[in-house]
N, C-alpha and C positions, 0 to 999 in steps of 0.2 A: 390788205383790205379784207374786210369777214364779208363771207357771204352769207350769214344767215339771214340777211333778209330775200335772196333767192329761195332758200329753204324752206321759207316760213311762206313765202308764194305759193309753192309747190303743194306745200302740206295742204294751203287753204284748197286746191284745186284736187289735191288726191284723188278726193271720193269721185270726182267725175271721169277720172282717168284707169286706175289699176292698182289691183292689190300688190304684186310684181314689180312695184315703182321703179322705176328709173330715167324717166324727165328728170333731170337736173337743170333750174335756172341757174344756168352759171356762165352770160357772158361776161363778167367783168373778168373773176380770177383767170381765165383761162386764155386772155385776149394772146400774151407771147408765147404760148404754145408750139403754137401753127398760124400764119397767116392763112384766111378764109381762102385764097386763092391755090394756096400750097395745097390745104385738103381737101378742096374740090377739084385736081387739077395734076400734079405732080405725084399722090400719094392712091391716085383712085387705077385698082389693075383690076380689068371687065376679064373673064376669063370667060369660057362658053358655060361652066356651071353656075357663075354667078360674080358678085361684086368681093372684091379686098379693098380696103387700104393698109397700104405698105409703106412702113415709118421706117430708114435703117438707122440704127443705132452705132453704140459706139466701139461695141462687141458686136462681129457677126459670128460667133462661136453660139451666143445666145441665144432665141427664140422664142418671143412669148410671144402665144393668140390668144385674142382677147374674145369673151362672148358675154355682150351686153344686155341688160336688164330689160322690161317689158316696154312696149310700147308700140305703137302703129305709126312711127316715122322709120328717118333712118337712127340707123346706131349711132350716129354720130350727132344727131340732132335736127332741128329744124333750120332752115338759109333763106333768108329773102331780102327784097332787095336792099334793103339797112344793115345786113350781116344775120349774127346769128340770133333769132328769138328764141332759142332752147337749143343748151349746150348737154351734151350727155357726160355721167361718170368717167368714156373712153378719151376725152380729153385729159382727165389727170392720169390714165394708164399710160396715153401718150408721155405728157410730160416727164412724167418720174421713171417711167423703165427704159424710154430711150436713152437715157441717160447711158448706158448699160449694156442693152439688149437691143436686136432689132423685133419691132413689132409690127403684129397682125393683126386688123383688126375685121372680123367678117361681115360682111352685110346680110339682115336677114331676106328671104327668099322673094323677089318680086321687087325688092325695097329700091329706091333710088338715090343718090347723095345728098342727104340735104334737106329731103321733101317728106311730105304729110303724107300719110297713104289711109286715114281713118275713112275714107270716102271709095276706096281702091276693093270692088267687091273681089277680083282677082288674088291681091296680098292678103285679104280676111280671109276667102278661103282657106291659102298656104296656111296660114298662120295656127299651126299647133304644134304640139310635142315633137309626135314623131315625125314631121317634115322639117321641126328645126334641127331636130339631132342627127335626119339623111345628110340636109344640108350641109348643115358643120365640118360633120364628118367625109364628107366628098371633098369640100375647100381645105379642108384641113391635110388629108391626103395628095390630092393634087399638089401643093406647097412642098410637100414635104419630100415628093417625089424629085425634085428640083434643089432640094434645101443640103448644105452639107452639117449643118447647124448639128453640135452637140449636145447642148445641154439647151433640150425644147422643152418650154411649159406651156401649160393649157390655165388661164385663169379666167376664172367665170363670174361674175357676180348677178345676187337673186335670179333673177331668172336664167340667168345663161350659168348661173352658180348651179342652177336644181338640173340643169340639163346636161352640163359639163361631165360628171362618170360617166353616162349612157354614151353620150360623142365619143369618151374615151375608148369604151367597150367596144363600139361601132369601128374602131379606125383598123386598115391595113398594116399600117403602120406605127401602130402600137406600142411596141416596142423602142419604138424612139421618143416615146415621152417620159422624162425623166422624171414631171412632178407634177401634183395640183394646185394650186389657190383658187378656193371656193370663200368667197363673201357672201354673209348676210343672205344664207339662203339653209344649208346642214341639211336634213334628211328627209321633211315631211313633205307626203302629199300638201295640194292647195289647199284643199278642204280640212285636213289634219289643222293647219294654219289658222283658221278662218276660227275654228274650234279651239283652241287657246288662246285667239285673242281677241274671243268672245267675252275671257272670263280674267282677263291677262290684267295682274297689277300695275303694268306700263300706263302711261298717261298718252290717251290719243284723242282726237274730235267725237264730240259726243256722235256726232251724224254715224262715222265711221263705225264705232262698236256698233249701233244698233241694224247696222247693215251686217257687220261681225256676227249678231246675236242669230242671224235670221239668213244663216247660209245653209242651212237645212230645207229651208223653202227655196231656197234659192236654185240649189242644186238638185230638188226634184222636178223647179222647170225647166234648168237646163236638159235634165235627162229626156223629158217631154221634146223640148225642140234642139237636138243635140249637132244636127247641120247651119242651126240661122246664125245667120250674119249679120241680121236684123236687128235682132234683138240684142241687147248689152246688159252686162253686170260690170259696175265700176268702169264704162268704158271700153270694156272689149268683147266682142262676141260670143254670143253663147259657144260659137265651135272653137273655139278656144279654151272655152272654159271647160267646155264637156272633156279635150284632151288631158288637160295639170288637175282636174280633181283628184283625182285618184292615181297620177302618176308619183309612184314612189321612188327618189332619189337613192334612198336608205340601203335597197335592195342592191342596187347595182357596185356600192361600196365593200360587200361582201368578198368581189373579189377582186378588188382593186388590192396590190400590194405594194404600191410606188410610192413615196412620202406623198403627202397629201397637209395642206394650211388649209384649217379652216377659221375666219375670223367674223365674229359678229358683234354688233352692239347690244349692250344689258337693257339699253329703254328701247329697242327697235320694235315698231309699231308694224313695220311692214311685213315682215315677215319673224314671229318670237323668237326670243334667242333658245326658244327650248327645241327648235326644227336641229339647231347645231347638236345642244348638252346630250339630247338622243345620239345622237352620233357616238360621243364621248363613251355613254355606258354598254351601247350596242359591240364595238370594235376598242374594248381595252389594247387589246393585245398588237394592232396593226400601230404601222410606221407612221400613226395621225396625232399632228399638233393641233391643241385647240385655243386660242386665242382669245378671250372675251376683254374686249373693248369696252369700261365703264363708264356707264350716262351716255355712251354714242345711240343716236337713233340707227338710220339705215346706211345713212353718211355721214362724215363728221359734219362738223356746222362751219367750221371757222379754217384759215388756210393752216392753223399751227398742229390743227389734228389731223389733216388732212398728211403734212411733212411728219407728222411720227408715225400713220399708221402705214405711209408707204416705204420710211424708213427702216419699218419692222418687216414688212414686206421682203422687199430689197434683200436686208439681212438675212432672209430667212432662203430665199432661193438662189443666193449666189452662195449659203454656206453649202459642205457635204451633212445631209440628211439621212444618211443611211446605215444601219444601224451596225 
């Protein structure tokens, strides 16, 4: 079944939500994944720093944590009492790398399974840069301190994409991460972002560019009111916002030397595919694949691009990568 009419919902709702997309309406594809009961229930591990869901796979030699895109619910999406009215991206990380791997999926800080927190002045506060990347990087640790897992990846997409090196840099445990996959997010700050696709040959809602055009106004009031919680751009807080303007992914690549995927789409509206190509001409010389997925927006659309691009995936982090 295609979902691109989940997508094309999505899109219509963008502007009211986040540049950082990753609301994905996706309860049809996703329904045998996981029974709703399973990942509310059997997969949820409360630790004293915070929430996991824990999927075991079919390899526990493998290891991948997942760090989900933006949003003010859970990572996993919204639940109520009909099932799920917004399913996230980490349902098809579920799907396709359990196959394989056992996975982690983190919950961000304050969040709950299942629930809306746009109202949660508590989770608004948490909700920046560097309290998702303590975060991460504390659960991720913890995990690993318990884990015998060899061959552990960290895969991030857009937003948990642009925050993923820094987690990495952050962890004690460092050395026990074998590799990256970053989606749909490569090296720009937010505002860098906002600033090419302002002027970005991509085709996106006219609404959307002229909010694009006028992120220079934007970002002089967030600097004005750089604590409110009140106030929104696209849906999320100015203290949000005042933290990923200006935080640069790019840097922290520098001295990543572990293989590292990064994949994006050529028509992606959400975040330009030039946040990656930067990448490409920055770091020739490092152990970085760069992937560009042609006509994909931010996700595929349909479940056949959905099975190649986690196919390539797959391929990519169970081959040896290193040089």
């Amino acid at each position: 079944m295609l979902v691109r009419v989940y997508y094309t919902n999505l899109f219509r709702k963008f502007i009211s939500i986040s540049i950082a997309v990753s609301i994905l309406c996706l309860s049809c594809c996703t329904g045998n994944i996981e029974r709703d009961s399973e990942v509310l229930s059997r997969n949820i591990v409360e630790t004293v720093n915070g929430i996991i869901y824990e999927f075991k796979g079919n390899n526990n030699n493998t290891l991948v944590f997942y760090l989900e895109g933006s949003g003010l619910h859970s990572v996993l999406g919204v639940k109520d009492n009909d099932g799920w009215s917004h399913r996230t991206f980490s349902f098809f990380v579920i799907k396709y790398f359990k196959k394989f791997a056992d996975v982690v999926i983190i919950e961000k800080p304050g969040m709950k399974p299942g629930k809306d927190h746009s109202t949660d002045s508590e989770v608004l506060a948490a909700y920046t840069s560097s309290n998702l990347i303590d975060h991460y990087s504390v659960l991720i640790d913890d995990y690993l301190d318990k884990s015998d897992a060899e061959q552990v990846v960290i895969f991030g997409y857009s937003e948990g994409g642009m925050l993923a090196p820094a987690v990495y840099r952050e962890l004690k445990n460092r050395d026990r991460i074998k590799k990256l996959v970053i989606g749909g997010a490569g090296g720009m700050s937010q505002y860098e972002q906002f600033m090419v696709l302002a002027e970005s040959y991509v085709k996106m809602p006219g609404k959307y560019r002229v909010e694009c055009r006028d992120i220079q106004r934007v970002r002089s009031r967030v600097r004005t009111f750089p604590d409110s919680i009140e106030f929104r751009f696209l849906g999320l807080p100015y203290r949000r916002w005042n933290s990923f303007f200006d935080f640069s992914p790019a840097d922290y690549y520098a001295n990543i030397e572990i293989p590292v995927l990064f994949y994006h789409g050529t028509f992606d509206w959400s975040v330009p595919v030039e946040s990656t190509s930067m990448l490409e001409k920055l770091y020739p010389d490092k152990n970085f694949v760069f992937m560009y997925i042609d006509k994909m927006q931010h996700v595929p659309e349909d479940d056949k691009g959905m099975d190649e691009l986690f196919m390539r995936l797959i391929m990519w982090v169970t081959e040896d990568n290193n040089k």
